[in-house]
Backbone as a ProteinNet text record, in pm:
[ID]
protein_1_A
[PRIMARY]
XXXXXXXXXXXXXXXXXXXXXXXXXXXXXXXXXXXXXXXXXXXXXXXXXX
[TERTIARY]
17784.8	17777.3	17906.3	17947.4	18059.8	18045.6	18157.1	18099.6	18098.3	18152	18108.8	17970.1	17963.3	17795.1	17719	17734.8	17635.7	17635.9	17780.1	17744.5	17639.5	17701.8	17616.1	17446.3	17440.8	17278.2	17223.4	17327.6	17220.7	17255.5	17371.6	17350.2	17253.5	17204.6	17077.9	16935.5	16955	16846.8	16780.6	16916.2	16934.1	16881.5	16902.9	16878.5	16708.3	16669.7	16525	16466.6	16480.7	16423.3	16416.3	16515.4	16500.4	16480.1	16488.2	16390.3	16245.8	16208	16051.1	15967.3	16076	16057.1	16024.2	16108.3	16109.8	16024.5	15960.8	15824.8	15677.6	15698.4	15576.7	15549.3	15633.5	15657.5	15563.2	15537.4	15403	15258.9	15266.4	15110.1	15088.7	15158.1	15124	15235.8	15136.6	15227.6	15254.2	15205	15202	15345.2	15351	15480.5	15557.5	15607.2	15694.7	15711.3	15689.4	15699.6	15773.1	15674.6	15757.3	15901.6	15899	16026.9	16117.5	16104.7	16162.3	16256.5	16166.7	16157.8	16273.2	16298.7	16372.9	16526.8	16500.3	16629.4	16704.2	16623.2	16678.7	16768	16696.5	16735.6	16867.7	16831.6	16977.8	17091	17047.4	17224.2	17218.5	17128.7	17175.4	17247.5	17175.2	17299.6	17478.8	17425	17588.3	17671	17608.2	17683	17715.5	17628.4	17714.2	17753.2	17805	17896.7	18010	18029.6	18117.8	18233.2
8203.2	8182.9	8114.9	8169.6	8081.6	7948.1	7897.7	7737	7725.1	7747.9	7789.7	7827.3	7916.1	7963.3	7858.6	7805.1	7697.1	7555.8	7529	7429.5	7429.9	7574.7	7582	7584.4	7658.4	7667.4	7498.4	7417.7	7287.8	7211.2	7252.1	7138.5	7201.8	7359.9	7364.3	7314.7	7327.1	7270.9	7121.6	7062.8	6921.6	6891.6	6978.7	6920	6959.8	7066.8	7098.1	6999.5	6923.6	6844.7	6728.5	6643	6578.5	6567.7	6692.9	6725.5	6692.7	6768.4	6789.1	6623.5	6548	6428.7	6348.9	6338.7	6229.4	6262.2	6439.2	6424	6387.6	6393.8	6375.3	6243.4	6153.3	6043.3	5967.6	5956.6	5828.4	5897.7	6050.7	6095.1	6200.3	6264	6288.8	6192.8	6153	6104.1	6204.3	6286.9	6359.4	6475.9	6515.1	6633.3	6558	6414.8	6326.7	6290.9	6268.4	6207.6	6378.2	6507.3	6609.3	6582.3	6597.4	6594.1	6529.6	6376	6280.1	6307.2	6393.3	6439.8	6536.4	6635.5	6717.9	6652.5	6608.3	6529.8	6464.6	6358.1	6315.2	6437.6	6535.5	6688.2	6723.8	6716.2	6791.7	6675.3	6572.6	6480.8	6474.6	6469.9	6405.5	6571.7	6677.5	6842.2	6827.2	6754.7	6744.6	6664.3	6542.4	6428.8	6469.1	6555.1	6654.9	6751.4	6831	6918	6838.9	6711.7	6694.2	6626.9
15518	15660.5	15706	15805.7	15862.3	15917.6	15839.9	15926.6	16061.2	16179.6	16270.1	16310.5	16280.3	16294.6	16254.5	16119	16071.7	16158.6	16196.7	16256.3	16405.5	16486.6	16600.5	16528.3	16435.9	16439.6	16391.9	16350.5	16301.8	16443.3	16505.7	16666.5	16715.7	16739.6	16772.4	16752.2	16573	16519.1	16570.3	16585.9	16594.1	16758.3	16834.6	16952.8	17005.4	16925.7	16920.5	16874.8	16755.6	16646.6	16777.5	16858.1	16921.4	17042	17131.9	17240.9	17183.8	17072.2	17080.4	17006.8	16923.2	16881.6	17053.5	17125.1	17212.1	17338	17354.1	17401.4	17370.5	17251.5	17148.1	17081.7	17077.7	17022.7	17043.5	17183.2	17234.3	17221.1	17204.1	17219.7	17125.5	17030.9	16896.5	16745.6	16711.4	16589.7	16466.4	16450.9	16343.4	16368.4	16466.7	16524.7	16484.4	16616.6	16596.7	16454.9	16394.1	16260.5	16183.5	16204.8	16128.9	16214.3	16345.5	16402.5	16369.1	16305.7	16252.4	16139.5	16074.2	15890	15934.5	16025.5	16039.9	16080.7	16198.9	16175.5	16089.7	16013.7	15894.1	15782.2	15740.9	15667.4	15733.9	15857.1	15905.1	15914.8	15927.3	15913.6	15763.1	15689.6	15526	15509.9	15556	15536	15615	15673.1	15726.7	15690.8	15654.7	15530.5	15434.5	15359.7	15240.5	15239	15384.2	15368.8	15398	15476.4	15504.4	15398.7
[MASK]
++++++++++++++++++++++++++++++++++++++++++++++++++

């Protein structure tokens, strides 16, 4: 994959993961928390590509 491409699809990833974290946060815990889990995945992926 081109890095390019990869990076757009994890700033996407990334901004889904925290849209849907910071609606859900106060009134489902269980999303929020996957949402959480996802974010974490995608910066520790970008810490080691970088």
């Amino acid at each position: 994959m081109d890095l390019l491409v990869g990076n757009r699809a994890r700033g996407w990833a990334l901004w889904k993961a925290l849209i849907t974290y910071d609606y859900h946060k106060l009134s489902n815990k269980a999303i929020a928390d996957e949402q959480w889990n996802i974010i974490n995945v995608i910066m520790e992926d970008y810490e080691t590509e970088r």
